[in-house]
VEXRO-229725 format. One record per residue (C-alpha): x, y, z. Coordinates in steps of 0.1 Angstrom, whole numbers, plus 2048, in hexadecimal, padded with zeros to 3 digits. Layout:
XYZ ...
//
This chain:
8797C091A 8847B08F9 8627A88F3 8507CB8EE 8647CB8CC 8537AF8C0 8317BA8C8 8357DD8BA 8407C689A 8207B289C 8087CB8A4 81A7E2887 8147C186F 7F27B987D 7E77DC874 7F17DA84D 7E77B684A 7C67C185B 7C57E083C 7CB7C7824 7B07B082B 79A7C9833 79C7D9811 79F7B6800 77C7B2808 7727D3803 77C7D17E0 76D7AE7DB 74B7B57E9 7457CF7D0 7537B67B4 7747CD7AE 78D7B77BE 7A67BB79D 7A97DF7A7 7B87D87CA 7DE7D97C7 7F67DA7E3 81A7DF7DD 8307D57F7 8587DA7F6 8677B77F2 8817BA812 8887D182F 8A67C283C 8BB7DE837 8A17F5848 8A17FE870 8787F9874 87780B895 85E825899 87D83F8A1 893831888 896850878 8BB856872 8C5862850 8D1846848 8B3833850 8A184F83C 8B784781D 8B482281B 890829819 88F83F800 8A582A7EE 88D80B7F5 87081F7E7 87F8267C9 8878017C3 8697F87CE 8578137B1 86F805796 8697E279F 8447EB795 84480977F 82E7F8765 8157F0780 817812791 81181C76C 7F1809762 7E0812780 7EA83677D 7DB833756 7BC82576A 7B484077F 7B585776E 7A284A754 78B843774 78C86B777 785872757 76285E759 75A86977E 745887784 7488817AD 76088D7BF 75D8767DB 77B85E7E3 76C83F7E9 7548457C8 76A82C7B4 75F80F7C5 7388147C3 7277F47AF 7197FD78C 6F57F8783 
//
């Protein structure tokens, strides 16, 4: 049974890779592909990626691999911060997926 491991992994990989296409081209077909950003951590070696790996330890080295992960793009995290709420500011809708109507 060494194998249902492996396609937990690739179905959990398939899922994100299927999100970030999806919203690639959702971006893109409204000619806003520059405001798609997805921020990835660089390595989870260190991390147990089972679905109960839920130890405290576990728990830590992801916390501590988010905040790497924020510092490692703070100024990023930053401009696009700066952007929407600048976004906000001009919006009168409060609907969520407002942002990526076309203008006329």
């Amino acid at each position: 049974m060494a194998i249902v491991p492996a396609l937990i992994d690739i179905m959990m990989s398939g899922v994100a890779e299927t999100s970030d296409f999806f919203l690639q081209q959702l971006f893109h077909s409204v000619g806003k592909e520059k405001n798609y950003v997805r921020i990835e951590p660089g390595s989870l070696e260190s991390i147990k990626e089972g679905l109960d790996a839920a130890s405290p330890a576990n728990i830590e080295k992801l916390v501590a691999l988010g905040d790497k992960t924020v510092s490692e793009n703070e100024h990023l995290l930053n401009q696009i911060a700066k952007f929407l709420v600048e976004e906000q500011k001009k919006s009168t809708s409060k609907m969520p997926w407002d942002f990526i109507k076309v203008a006329r």
